[in-house]
C-alpha positions in Angstrom: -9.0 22.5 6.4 -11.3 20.3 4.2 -8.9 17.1 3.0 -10.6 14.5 0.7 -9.8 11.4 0.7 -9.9 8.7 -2.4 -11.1 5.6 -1.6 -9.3 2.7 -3.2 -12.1 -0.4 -4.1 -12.5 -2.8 -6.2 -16.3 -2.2 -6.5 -17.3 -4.6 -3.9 -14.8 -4.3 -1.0 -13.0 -1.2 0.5 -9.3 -1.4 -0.1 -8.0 -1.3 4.5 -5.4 1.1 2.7 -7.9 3.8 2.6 -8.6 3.9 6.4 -5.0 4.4 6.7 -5.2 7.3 4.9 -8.1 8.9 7.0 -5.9 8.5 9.8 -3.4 10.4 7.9 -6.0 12.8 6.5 -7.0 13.5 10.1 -3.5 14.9 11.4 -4.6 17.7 8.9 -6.8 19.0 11.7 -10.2 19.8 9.8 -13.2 18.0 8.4 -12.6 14.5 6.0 -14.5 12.8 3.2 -14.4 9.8 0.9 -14.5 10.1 -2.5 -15.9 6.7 -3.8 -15.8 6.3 -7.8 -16.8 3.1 -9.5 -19.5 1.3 -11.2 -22.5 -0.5 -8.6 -20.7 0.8 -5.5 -23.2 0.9 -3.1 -21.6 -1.6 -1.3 -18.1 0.2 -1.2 -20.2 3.6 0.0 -21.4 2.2 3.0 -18.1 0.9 4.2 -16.8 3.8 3.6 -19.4 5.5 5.4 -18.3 3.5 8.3 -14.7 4.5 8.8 -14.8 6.4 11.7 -14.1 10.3 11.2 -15.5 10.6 8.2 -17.6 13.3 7.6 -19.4 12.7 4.4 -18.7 10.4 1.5 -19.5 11.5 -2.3 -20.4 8.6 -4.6 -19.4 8.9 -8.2 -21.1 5.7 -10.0 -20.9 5.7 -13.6 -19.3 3.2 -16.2 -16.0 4.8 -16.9 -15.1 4.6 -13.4 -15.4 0.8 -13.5 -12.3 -0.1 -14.1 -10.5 2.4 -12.1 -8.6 4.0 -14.8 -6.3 7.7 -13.7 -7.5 9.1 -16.9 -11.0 9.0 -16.2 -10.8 9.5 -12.3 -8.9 12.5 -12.5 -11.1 14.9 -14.0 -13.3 13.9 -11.3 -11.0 14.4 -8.7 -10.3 18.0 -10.1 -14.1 18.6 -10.3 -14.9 17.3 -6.5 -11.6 19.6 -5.0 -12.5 22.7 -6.9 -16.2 22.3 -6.0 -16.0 21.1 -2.9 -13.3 23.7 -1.4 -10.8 20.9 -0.8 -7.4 22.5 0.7 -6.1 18.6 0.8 -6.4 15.3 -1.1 -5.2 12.3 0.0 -4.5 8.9 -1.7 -2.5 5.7 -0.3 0.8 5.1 -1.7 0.0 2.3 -3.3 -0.1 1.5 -7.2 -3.7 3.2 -7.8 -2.7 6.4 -6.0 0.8 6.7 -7.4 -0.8 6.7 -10.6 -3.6 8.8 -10.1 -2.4 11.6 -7.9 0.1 12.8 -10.3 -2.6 13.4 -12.8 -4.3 15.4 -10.4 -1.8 17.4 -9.0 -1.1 18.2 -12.6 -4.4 19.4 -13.4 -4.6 21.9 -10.4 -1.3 23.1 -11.5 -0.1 21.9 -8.3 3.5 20.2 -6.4 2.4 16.7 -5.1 4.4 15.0 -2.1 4.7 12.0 -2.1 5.3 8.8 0.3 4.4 10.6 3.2 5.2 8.7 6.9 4.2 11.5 9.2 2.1 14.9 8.6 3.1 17.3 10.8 0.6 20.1 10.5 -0.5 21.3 6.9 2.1 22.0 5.1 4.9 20.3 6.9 5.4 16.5 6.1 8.0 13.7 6.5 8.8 11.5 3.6 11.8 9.0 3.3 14.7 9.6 0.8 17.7 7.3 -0.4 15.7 3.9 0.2 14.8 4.7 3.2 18.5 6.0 4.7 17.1 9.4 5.6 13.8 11.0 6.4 13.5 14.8 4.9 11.0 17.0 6.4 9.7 19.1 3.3 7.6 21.9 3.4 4.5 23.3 1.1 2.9 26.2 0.4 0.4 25.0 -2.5 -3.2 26.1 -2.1 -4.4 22.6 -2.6 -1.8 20.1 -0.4 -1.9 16.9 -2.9 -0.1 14.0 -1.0 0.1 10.1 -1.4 0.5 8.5 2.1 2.6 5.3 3.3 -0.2 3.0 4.4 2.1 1.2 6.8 2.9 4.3 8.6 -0.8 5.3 9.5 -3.0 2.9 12.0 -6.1 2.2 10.3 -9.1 4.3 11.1 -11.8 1.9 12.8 -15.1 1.0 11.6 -17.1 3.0 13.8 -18.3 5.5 12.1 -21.7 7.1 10.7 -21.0 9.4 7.9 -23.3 10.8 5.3 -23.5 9.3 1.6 -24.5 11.8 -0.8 -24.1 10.9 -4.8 -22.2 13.3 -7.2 -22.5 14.6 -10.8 -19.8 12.2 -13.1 -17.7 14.0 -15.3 -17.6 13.6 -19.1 -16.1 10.0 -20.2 -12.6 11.0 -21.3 -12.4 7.5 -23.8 -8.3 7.8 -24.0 -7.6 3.8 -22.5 -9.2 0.8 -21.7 -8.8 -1.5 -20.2 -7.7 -4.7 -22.0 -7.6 -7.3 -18.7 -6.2 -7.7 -15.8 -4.3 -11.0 -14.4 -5.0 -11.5 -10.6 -3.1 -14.0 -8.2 -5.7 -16.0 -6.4 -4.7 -16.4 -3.1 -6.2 -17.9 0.5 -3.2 -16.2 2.4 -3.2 -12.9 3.8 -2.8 -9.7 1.4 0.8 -8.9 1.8 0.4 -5.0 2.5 -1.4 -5.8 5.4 -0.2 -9.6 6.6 0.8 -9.7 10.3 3.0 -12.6 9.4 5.2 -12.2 6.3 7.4 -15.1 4.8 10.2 -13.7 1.9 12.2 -16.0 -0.2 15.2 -14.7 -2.0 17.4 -15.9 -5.0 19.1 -18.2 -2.4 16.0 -20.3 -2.8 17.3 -21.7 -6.5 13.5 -21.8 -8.6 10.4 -21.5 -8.2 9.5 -24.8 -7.2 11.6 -24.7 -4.7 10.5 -21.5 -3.1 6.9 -23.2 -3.0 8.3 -26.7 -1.5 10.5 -24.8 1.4 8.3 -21.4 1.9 4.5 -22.6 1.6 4.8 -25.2 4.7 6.3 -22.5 6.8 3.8 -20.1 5.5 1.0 -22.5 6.1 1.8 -22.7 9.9 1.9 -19.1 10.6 -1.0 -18.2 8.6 1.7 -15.8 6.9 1.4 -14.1 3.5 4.5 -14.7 1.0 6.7 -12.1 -0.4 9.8 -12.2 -2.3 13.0 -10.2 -3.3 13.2 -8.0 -6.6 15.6 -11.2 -7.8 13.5 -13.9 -6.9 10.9 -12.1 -9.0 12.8 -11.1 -12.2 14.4 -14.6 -11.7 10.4 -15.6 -12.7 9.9 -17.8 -9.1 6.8 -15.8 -8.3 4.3 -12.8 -10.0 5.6 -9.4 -9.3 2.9 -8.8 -6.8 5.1 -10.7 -4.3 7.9 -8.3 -4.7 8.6 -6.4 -1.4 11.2 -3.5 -1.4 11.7 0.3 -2.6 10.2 -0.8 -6.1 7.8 -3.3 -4.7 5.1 -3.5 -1.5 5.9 -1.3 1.6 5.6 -4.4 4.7 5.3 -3.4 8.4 4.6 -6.6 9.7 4.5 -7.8 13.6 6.9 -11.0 12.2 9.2 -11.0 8.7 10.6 -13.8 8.1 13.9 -13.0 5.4 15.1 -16.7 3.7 18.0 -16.8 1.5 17.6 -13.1 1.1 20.9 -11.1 0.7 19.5 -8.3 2.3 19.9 -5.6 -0.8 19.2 -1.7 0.7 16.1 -1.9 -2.0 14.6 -4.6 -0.2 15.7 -3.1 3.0 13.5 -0.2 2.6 10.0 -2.2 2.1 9.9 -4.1 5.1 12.4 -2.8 7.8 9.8 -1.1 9.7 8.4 -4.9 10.8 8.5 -5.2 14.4 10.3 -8.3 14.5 12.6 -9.5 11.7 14.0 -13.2 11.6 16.9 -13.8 8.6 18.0 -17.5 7.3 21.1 -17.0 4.9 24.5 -19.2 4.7 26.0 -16.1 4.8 27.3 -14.8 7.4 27.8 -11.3 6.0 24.5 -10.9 4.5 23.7 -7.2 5.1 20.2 -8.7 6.2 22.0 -9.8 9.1 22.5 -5.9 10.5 18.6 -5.3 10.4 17.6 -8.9 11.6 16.3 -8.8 15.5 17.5 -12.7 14.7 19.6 -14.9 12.5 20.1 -18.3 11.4 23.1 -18.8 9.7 23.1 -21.8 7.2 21.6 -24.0 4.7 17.7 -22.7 4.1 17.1 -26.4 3.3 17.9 -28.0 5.7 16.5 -25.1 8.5 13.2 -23.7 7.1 11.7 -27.5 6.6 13.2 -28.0 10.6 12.1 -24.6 11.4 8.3 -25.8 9.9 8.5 -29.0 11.8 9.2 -27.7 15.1 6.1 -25.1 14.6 3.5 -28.5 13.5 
């Protein structure tokens, strides 16, 4: 089976997400490529051209593909299957495949699965339902297997790789959107889909400015990235890409630290795959409490700055 694999960039850098989804790609037992589109992304071609099983990667550079819009990838992505004999494409589940794979799938006339934690053989895929409660094993017979992958389900595929760059033809510019700007949150901490340390402040924090004066310290000390709950974002303490949960960033992390976070089953299902997961809450029946490897019952002020002190 021939699977091809969209590479998510930003021009210059290789998204990690997209060697998580070789790695996925690969349990469908045949040959795997990169599809690379932007503008100037030479750069994004060679890293690509590193990830290790990778047979070639095709390199679509053109203007509309600059700023990553569905409406103009997708014809592409159409054109490269149904050229290219692709039984399989595969994106990351992440905001730019969840919005481009539809489209696609779409297109080719086609059932797309989504959210996919486990390939089983083509055809045969485990997804999670209800938040994360129950994992349903659906089956598909479509001639060309669209999917969107959990990145945090995959390892990533190394950098050891030597695959072949060969440029492609760029379709027609479609000219339906544009895009108007884009507001970024400039950050020295870890991305937060791929942090090995994870700090998450809840509504039990009070503002904003207290979030920062109790969660950055902490953060600080364990080189952690920082998250938050759906109400601690729509309460406006942090941007929305903080937000972890079902409607937010899927987190695996090796350490998750939960402070005065409830523990809603939303929020449950983004981040209860971390290895180890630590909860600070004043209440005792926080449902947080029930997934937490360990607790702290009581006052987030008074613990977290003690908890930071002790780590100095």
């Amino acid at each position: 089976m021939k699977t091809l694999v969209i590479a998510e960039h930003d021009n210059q850098q290789l998204n990690a997400v997209t060697q998580n989804a070789v790695t996925a790609a690969a349990g469908l037992q045949g040959e795997v490529d990169i599809l690379v589109a932007g503008e100037n992304v030479a750069a994004v071609a060679e890293q690509a051209a590193g990830v290790s099983g990778v047979g070639t990667v095709l390199v679509a550079d053109a203007e509309q593909y600059a700023a990553q819009l569905a409406e103009e990838l997708a014809p592409l992505v159409v054109e490269q299957v149904q050229s290219g004999g692709y039984q399989a494409l595969v994106a990351p589940s992440s905001t730019f495949g969840k919005n481009l794979t539809p489209r696609v799938a779409a297109l080719l006339d086609v059932a797309q699965v989504s959210d996919v934690i486990e390939v089983k053989g083509v055809g045969s895929y485990v997804r999670p339902i209800y938040a994360g409660n129950v994992m349903l094993t659906v089956e598909s017979a479509e001639p060309v297997q669209v999917l969107t992958v959990r990145p945090t389900a995959f390892d990533a595929a190394e950098q050891t790789g030597s695959a072949e760059i060969r440029s492609v033809e760029a379709t027609a510019a479609v000219g339906v959107s544009t895009l108007v700007g884009r507001e970024l949150s400039k950050s020295d901490r870890p991305e937060l889909g791929s942090a090995e340390v994870v700090v998450s402040g809840g509504r039990g924090l009070g503002d904003g400015d207290k979030y920062r004066e109790v969660l950055e310290p902490l953060a600080d000390r364990l080189g952690a990235a920082l998250g938050a709950s759906r109400a601690a974002v729509d309460a406006g303490f942090v941007p929305n890409d903080y937000q972890v949960g079902q409607t937010g960033k899927i987190v695996a992390p090796q350490l998750y630290l939960a402070v005065g976070i409830s523990g809603a089953i939303q929020h449950l299902a983004g981040m209860s795959d971390s290895k180890v997961i630590v909860a600070i809450n004043k209440d005792p029946d926080a449902p947080i409490f029930q997934v937490a490897d360990y607790g702290l019952e009581g006052d987030l002020f008074e613990l977290v700055p003690e908890l930071t002190q002790q780590l100095a």
